[in-house]
N, C-alpha and C positions, 0 to 999 in steps of 0.2 A: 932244808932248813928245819928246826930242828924246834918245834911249838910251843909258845909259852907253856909252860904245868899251869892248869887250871888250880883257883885257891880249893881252900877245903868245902868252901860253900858253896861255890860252881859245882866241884865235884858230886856234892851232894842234891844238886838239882837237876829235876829228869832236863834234858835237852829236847824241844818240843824240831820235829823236822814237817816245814809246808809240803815236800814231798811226799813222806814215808801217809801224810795227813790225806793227802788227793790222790795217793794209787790205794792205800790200804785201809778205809775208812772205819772207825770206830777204836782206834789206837787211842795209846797214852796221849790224852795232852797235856801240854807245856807244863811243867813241875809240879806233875803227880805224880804220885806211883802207884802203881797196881794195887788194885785192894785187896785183901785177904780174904777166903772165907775159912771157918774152921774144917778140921776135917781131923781124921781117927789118926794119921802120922804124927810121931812126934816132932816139933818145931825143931828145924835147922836152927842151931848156935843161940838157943834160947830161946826162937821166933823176931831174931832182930830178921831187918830189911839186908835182902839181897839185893848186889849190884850182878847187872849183865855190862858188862864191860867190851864197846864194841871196837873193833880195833880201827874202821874207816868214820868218815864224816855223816853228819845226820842227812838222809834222801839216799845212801848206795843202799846195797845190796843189801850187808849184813846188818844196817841199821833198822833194815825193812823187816828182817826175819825176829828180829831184837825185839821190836816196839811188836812185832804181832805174836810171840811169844808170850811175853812179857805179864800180861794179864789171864793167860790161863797157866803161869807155873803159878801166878799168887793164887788161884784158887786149888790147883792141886796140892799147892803146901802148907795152904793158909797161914801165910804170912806177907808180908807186903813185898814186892819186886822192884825195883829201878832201872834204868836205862843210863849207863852215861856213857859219852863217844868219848872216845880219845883217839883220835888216827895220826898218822906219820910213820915215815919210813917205812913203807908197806905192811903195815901192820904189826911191828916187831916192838913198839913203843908200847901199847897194850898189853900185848903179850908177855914185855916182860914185868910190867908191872903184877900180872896178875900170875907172872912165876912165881915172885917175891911175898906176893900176899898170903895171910894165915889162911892153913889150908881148911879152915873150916865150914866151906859151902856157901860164906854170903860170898864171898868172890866170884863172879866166873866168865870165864872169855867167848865172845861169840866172834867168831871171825869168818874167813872168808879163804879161797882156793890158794891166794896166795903165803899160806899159813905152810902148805905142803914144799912151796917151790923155794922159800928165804933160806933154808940152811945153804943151798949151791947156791944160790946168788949173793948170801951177807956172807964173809971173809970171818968176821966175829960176829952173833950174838949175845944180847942178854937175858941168854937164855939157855941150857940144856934141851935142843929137841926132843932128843930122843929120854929123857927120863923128868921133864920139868910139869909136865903135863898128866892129869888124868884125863881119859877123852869120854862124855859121858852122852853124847850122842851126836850124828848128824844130819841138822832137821829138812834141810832140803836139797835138791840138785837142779842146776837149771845148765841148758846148752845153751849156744851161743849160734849164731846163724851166721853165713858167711852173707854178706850183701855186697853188691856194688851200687856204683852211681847210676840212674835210671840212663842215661844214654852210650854206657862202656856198650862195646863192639861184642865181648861175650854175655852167649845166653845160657852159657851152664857150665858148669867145673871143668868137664871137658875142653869147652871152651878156652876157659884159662890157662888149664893147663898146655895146650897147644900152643895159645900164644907168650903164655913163657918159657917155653921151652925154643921156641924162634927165636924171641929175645931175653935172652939172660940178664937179669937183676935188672931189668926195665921196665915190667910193671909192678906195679908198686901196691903194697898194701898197707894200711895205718894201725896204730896201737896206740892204747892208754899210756903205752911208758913199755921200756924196758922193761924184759919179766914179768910184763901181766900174763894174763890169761890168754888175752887177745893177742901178742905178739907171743905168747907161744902155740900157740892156733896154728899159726902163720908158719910156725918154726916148722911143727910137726907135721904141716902140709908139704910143705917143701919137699923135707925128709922122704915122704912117705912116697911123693907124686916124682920125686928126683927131679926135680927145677928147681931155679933161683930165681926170689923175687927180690923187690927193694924193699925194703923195712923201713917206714917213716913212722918214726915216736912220734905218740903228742901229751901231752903233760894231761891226761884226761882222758875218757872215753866221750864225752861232751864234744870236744872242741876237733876231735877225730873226726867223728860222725857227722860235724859240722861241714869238714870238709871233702868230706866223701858225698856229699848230701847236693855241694857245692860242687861240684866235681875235681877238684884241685887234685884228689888221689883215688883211683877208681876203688879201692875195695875195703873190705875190713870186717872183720870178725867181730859182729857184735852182740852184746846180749840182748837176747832176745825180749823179754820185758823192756827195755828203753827203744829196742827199735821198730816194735810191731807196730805201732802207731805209725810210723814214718812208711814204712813198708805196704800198710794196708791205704795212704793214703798216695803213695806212687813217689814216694821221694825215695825211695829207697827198692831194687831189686833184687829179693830173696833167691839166690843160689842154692843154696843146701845147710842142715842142720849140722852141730856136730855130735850129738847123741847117736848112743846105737839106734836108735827107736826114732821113728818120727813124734815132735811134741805137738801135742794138744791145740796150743796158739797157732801152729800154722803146716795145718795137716797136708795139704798140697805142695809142700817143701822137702824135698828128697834128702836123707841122708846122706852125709859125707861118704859111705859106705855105698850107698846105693848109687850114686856119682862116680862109684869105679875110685876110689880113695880106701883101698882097704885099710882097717884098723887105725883110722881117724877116727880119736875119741877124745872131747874135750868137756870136761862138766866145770860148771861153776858152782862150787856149795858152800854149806857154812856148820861148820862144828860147833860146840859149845862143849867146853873145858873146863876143868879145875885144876887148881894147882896142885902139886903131889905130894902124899902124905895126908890126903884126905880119908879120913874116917872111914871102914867098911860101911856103917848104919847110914852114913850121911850120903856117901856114894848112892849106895842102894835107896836112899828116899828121895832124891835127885836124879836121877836115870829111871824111876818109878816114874817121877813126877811128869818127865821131858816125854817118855812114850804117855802117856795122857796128852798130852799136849800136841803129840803129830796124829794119834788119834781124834781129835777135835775136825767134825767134820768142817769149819766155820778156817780152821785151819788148813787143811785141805783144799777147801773152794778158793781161798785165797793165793795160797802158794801156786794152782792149777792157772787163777786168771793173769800169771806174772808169767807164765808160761813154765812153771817148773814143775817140779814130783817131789812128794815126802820120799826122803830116804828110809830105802825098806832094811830093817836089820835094825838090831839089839847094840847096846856099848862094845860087846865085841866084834861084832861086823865093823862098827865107824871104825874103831881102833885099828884092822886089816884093812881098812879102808884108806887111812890117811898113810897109815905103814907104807901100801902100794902104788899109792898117789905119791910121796913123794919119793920112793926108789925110781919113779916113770921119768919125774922131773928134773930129778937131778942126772940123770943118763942123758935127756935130751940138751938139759942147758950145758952140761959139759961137750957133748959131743958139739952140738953147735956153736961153742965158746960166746955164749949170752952172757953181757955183762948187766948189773942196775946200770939207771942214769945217771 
């Protein structure tokens, strides 16, 4: 379904989220924007207010990276910053707005992993991927942990993998929706581990994890910031990461790799874009600004207690980065004939 367009004047008010308020504390609230402070760059597009334009709803991921952003680009640019959400259609309704907008630097998109996977799953865009976008960094990465339901019968990937391989398309894993992250989690365990599972969509990773929690479907690849809490509290039992690296938030949790799953790699991150045709001078005081901004130790601690990492690398790395990301994606949703919901 396809989201009322917000008027001009909703548009133009920060969108305040109770979540992004109680994981990320000291964020924008409710319809302010960042303050400016001066500084020796010259002002993007005069020094009017820049919009970060998120492409999911306020409390996910990228709204989280958005709102804690958000106040140190206004003081790297010294000029004022905005928040505003617009999500739908996995992120493509953002995004193409902010293909269409003037490419002058107050615009720009923050989105999310599903940003790399939309061209093989959408038939049409409104949008050119491959030439509509300038990519002017990407501020963080987070993995996803495999969990089951505290009383499933398996105690480790081996585990699973044994018992779907006994039984084909029988045990069952959940997802946010077609084509997330999390049902391609699933995809590329399959792939990788040669078994079949069942793939049960849920319109959410909410109502997933509800019922994985619930035991109604033993397993499901979730992100790890929404599920550490449930996990450290026994509602939920950690399996394996899907990072190369063991992370931070739950160091006693074996890689997907180290589980005998070679080259299971699943990152959830979030770019931040401009439209193309952007300025050299403006590019460059904008891709200045955003490395200040993942250098912020205050940004660091935060992205670290969500359980993720500042993406290491310059506008050219993210650029080779989403390139790669979704050459991966698109190989796997075609080979395994993923369709959206």
């Amino acid at each position: 379904m396809t989201p009322t367009r917000p008027s001009s004047t909703t548009r133009r008010r920060l969108i305040g989220a109770a979540t992004a308020s109680a994981l990320l504390p000291g964020l924008l609230p409710r319809g302010q924007a960042a303050q400016a402070t001066p500084t020796a760059t010259a002002p993007i597009a005069g020094g009017k207010t820049l919009t970060l334009l998120v492409s999911y709803p306020p409390g996910g991921g990228a709204d989280l990276i958005a709102r804690l952003i958000a106040p140190r680009l206004a003081e790297a640019l010294g000029q004022p910053v905005i928040v505003e959400n617009r999500p739908g259609a996995s992120g493509t309704i953002a995004a193409g707005h902010v293909a269409r907008a003037t490419p002058d630097g107050t615009t720009l998109l923050v989105d999310a992993s599903s940003f790399a996977v939309n061209p093989a799953l959408f038939a049409k865009l409104p949008y050119d991927p491959a030439s509509a976008f300038v990519p002017l960094a990407v501020v963080a990465q987070f993995a996803n942990v495999l969990v089951c339901t505290p009383g499933f019968e398996a105690r480790s990937v081996a585990d699973v993998v044994r018992l779907a391989r006994a039984k084909p398309r029988q045990v069952a894993y959940a997802s946010s929706g077609n084509g997330s992250a999390q049902h391609l989690a699933g995809a590329l365990f399959e792939q990788l581990a040669k078994l079949e599972l069942n793939h049960v969509p849920y319109r959410g990773g909410g109502p997933a994890m509800t019922d994985v929690m619930g035991g109604q479907v033993p397993l499901f690849f979730a992100n790890v910031a929404s599920s550490m809490g449930h996990i450290q509290a026994g509602k939920l039992r950690a399996l394996a990461v899907t990072s190369r690296l063991r992370t931070r938030a739950l160091p006693e949790v074996p890689t997907m790799e180290e589980a005998g799953v070679k080259g299971h790699e699943v990152l959830e991150w979030n770019p931040v874009l401009a439209p193309a045709g952007l300025a050299p001078a403006v590019k460059a005081s904008l891709v200045a600004a955003l490395r200040r901004v993942k250098d912020d130790a205050e940004v660091i601690g935060r992205v670290r207690t969500l359980g993720g990492d500042i993406f290491a690398g310059d506008e050219l790395r993210a650029a080779a980065f989403l390139k790669q990301q979704q050459a991966q994606w698109t190989q796997l949703v075609r080979e395994r004939g993923i369709q959206r919901d």
